[in-house]
Each structure stands twice: as C-alpha cells, then as structure tokens.
N, C-alpha and C positions, 0 to 999 in steps of 0.2 A: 483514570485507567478503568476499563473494564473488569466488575468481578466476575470472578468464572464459581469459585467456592470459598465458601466461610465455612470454617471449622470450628465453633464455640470448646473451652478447653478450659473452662473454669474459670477464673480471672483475668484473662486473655483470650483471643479467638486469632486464629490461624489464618492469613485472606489470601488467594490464590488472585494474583492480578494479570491483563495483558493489556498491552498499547502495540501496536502496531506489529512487528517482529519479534518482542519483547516480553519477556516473561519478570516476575516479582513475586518473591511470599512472604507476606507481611507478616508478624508477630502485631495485633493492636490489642491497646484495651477492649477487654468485654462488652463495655457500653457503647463500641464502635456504632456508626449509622450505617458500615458497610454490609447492600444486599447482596446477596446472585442476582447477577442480572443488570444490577446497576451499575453505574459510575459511581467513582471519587475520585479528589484531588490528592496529589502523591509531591510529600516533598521529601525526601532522604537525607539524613543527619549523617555524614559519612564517615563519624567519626566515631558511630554505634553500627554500622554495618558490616554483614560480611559478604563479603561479594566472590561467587563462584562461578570457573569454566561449566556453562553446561556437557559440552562433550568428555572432559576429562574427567569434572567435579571436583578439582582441585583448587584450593582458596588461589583470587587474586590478589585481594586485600584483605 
C-alpha cells in the first residue's frame, strides 16, 4: 500500500495507507520502516481489527 502519512506518537506511529480505491490507518510499532511516500506490504489480523463505514463511520466489525 501507498503511505500518504506517518504520525510518530511515542511507542507507536499512526500510518495513513491507500491501494487503489481504498483507504487504511494503521496503529504500527514505532520502529515501523513505513515512509511518506513509500510502499509496504499489508497483512490484516482480523481478529485485532476494527473495520468502519467510511460514509456513516459506524463499526462493521
């Protein structure tokens, strides 16, 4: 996925991603390699996820 923005937040950093139509905001460890600007590979643990309607902003999962 495309980064758009990394937000460093102390022992975590906040990563704004897009793929195609698709939007992601990652919570990763601090020590991530993710830059602006760059790619990473994205795998989703769906059983730590919260997955929201963008138009509504109501949880789907």
């Amino acid at each position: 996925m495309q980064v758009e923005v990394v937000e460093p937040m102390g022992s975590t950093s906040v990563v704004y991603l897009r793929a195609g139509g698709h939007s992601l905001i990652a919570q990763l460890d601090a020590a991530t390699k993710a830059r602006e600007g760059g790619t990473i590979d994205v795998v989703i643990d769906t059983a730590a996820s919260h997955i929201f309607d963008a138009e509504t902003e109501r949880a789907v999962v």
